[in-house]
C-alpha positions as MATLAB code, in Angstrom:
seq = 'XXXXXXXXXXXXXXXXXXXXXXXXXXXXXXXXXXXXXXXXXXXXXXXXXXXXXXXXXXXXXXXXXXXXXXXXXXXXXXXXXXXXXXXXXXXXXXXXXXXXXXXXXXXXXXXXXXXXXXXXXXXXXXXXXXXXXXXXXXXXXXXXXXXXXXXXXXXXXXXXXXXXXXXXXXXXXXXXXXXXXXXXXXXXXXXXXXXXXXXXXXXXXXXXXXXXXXXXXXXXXXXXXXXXXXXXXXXXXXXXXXXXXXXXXXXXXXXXXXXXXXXXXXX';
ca = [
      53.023 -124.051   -5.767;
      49.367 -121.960   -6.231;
      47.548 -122.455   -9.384;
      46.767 -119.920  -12.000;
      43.144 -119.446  -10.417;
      44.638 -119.529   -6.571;
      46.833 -117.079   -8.395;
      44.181 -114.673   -9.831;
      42.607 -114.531   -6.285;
      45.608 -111.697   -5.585;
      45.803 -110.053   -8.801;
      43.990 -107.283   -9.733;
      42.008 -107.069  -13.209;
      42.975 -103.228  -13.075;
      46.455 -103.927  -13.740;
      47.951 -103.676  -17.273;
      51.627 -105.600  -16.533;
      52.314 -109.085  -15.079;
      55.692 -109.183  -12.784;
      57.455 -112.447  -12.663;
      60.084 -113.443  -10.085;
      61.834 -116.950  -10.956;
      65.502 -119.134  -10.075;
      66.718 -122.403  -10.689;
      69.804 -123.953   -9.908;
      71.022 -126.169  -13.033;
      74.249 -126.383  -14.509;
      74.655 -123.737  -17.789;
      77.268 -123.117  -20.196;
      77.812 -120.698  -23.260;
      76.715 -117.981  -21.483;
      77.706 -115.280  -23.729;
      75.415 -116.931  -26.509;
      72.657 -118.178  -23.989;
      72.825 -113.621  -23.045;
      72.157 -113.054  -26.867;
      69.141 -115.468  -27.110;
      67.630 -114.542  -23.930;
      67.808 -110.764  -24.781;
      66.575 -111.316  -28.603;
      63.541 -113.090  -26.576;
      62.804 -110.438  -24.274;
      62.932 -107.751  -27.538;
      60.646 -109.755  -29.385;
      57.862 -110.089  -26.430;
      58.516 -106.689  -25.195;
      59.556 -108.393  -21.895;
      61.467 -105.335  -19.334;
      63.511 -106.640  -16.413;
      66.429 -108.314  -15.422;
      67.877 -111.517  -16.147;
      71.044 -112.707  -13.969;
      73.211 -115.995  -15.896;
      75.824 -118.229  -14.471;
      77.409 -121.631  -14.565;
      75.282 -122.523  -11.537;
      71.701 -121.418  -12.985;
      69.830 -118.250  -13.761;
      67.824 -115.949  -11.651;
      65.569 -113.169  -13.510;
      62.494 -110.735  -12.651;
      61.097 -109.365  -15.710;
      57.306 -107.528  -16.529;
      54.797 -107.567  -19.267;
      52.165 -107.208  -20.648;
      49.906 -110.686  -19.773;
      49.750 -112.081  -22.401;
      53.053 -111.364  -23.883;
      54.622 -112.160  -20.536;
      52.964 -115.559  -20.810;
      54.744 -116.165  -24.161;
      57.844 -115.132  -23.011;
      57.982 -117.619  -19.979;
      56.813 -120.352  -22.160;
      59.944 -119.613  -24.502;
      62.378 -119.272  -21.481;
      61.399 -122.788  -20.365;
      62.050 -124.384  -23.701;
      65.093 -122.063  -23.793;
      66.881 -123.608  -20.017;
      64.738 -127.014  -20.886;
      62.647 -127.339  -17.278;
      59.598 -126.286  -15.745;
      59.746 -123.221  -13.494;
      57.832 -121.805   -9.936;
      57.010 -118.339  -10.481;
      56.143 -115.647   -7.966;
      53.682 -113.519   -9.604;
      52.496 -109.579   -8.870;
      50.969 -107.275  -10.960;
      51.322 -103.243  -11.646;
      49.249 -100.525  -13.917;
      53.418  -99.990  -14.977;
      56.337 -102.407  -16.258;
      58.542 -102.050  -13.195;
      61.471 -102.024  -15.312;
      62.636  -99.587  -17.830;
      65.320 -101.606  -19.394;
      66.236 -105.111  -20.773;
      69.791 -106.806  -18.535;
      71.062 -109.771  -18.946;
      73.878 -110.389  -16.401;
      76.862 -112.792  -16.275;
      77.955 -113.182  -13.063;
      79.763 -115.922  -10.953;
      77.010 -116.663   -9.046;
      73.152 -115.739   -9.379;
      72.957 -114.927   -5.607;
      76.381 -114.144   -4.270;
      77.372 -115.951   -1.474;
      80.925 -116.516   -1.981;
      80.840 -120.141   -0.233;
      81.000 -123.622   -1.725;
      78.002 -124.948   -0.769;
      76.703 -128.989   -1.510;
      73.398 -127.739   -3.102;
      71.833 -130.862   -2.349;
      72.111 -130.853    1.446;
      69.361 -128.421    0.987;
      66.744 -131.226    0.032;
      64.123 -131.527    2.466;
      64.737 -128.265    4.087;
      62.045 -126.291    2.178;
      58.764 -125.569    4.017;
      55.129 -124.315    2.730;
      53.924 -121.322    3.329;
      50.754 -123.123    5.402;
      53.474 -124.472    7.629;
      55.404 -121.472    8.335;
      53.455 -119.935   10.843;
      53.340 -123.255   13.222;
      57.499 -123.453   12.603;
      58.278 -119.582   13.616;
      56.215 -119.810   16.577;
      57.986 -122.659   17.941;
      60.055 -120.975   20.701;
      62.919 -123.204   20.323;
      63.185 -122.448   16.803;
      65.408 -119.678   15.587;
      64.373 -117.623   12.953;
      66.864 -115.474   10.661;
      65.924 -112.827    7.646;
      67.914 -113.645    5.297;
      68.048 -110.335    3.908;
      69.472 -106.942    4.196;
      69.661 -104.398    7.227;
      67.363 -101.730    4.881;
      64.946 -104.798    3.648;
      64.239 -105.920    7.793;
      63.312 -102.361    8.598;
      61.111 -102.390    5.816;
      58.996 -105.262    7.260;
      59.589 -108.289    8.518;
      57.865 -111.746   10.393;
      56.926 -111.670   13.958;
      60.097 -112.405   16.062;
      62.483 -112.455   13.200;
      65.931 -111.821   13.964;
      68.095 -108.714   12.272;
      71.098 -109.994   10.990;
      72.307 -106.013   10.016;
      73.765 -107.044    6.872;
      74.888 -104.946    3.929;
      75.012 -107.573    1.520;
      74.214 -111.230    1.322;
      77.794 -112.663    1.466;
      78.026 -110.955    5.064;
      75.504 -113.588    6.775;
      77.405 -116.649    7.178;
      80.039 -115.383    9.333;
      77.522 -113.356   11.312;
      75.238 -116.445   12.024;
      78.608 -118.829   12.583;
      79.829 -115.749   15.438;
      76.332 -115.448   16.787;
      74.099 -119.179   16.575;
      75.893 -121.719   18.143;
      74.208 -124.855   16.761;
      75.028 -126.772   19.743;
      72.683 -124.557   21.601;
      70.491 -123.245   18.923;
      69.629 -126.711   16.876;
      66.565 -125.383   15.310;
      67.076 -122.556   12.313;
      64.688 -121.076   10.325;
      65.537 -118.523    7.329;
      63.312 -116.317    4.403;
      63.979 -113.872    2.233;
      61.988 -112.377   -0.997;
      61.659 -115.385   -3.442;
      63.391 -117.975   -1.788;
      66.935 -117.652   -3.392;
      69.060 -117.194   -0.803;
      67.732 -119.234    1.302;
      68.548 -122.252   -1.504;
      72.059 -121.128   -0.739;
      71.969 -120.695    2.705;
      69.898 -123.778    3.842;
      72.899 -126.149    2.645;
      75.730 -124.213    4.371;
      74.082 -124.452    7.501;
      73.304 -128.029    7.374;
      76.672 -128.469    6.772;
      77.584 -126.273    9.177;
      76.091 -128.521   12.225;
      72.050 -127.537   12.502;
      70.024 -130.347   13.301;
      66.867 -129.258   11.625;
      66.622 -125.863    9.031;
      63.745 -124.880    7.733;
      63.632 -122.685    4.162;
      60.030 -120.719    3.526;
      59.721 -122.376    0.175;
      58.669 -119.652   -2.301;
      59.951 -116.907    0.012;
      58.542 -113.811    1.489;
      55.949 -113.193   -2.064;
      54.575 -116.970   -1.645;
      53.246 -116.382    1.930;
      51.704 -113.046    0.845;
      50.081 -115.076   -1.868;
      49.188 -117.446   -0.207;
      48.130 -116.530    3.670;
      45.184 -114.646    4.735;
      45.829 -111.315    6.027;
      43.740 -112.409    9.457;
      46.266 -115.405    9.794;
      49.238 -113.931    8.491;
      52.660 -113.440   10.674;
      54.295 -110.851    8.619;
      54.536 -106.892    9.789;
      55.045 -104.305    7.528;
      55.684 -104.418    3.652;
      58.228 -106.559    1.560;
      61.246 -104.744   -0.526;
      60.840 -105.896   -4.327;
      63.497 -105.203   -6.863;
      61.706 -103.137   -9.377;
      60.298  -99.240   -9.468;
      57.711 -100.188   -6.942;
      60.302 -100.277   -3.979;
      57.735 -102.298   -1.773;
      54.446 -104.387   -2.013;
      51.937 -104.732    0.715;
      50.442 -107.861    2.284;
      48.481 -108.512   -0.757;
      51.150 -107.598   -3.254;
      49.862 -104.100   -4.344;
      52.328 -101.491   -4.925;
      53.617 -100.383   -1.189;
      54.005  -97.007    0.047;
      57.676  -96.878    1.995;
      60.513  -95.217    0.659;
      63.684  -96.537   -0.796;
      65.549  -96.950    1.761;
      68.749  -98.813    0.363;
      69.288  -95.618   -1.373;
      69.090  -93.356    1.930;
      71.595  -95.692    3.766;
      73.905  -95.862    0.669;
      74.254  -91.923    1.098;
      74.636  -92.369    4.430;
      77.695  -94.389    4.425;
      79.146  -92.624    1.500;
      79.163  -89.232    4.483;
      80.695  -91.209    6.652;
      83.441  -92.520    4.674;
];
């Protein structure tokens, strides 16, 4: 995990608002009251963003102002009772124009029992990535969406062509024999999904998978643009649409939106 100053290396002084991307998978119950106190939190700190809630943990991007931000995140750790990794960003904007707190079943929907701790010892650093995808006999998935892969993308990443997250276990079970194909490795934005997905394919028969710990915003923190593997820019879930490879405000187009009209044509 980088330190504030490692941190500060990427952020620009220009920028007004702090962006924070954060999960954690913990047991959590009285939800509807746990909503109320996380909204009343975000009101008083003048925290935009969204905030997803379940049984199996909490997942949550939200923007401030710095300092208020910082008071806010201090206040959601006392509030869940742990320590949290943050991806961090900045923007001369919030991001968000609203305040959500969601309930859902799941904070990254999967729709497969998964034994979260066969995912221990999966996770790699962003310094190690690079040496893992260019292993030849290593397969390496994006976890993400069709719309997010065009976007950009790591060198030699395979396109899963997914609409939605739930889609890619069957795809990789029909396509990635693991009898063949020992070796996976998997990213996505923050390193969510790959929390989830990680277990099911250990269980599923994979010798060795490999999660980019941190996701697709750690390695842009983190990597030097002369070393880096990635191509293109990275999809982020606020009014920017896309950040660069140093995690300033991108220039593609929303694309999820185009292909959403697109299907609704054809249907």
């Amino acid at each position: 995990m980088a330190t504030g100053c490692e941190r500060e290396m990427y952020l620009s002084v220009n920028n007004e608002y702090r962006i924070a991307s954060f999960y954690r998978f913990q047991e959590l119950s009285e939800l509807e009251s746990l909503k109320r106190l996380l909204l009343a939190e975000m009101e008083a700190s003048e925290v935009f963003g969204t905030i997803i809630i379940a049984e199996e943990g909490f997942n949550g991007t939200v923007s401030a102002k710095k300092k208020k931000l910082d008071i806010f995140l201090q206040s959601i750790e006392s509030i869940f009772g742990c320590a949290l990794e943050y991806n961090f960003s900045e923007h001369d904007t919030p991001g968000f124009r609203r305040r959500k707190i969601k309930i859902k079943k799941e904070i990254v929907t999967l729709r497969k029992n998964v034994r979260m701790e066969l995912g221990h010892g999966t996770h790699v650093e962003a310094e190690e990535w690079n040496r893992i995808i260019s292993d030849p006999s290593v397969i390496v998935v994006d976890a993400r969406n069709d719309y997010e892969h065009e976007i950009g993308t790591f060198r030699g990443a395979r396109n899963p062509h997914t609409e939605k997250f739930s889609e890619l276990p069957e795809i990789i079970d029909s396509r990635i024999d693991p009898a063949e194909n020992p070796k996976i490795a998997m990213f996505c934005t923050s390193g969510i999904r790959c929390e989830k997905l990680a277990p099911y394919l250990v269980e599923k028969g994979f010798e060795q998978v490999f999660q980019l710990h941190g996701g697709i915003l750690r390695y842009l923190e983190r990597i030097p643009a002369d070393e880096s593997l990635w191509e293109g820019e990275c999809f982020v879930f606020d009014e920017r649409i896309t950040v660069d490879d140093r995690l300033r405000k991108g220039t593609a187009i929303d694309v999820s939106q185009t292909k959403q009209l697109s299907r609704k044509k054809t249907q």
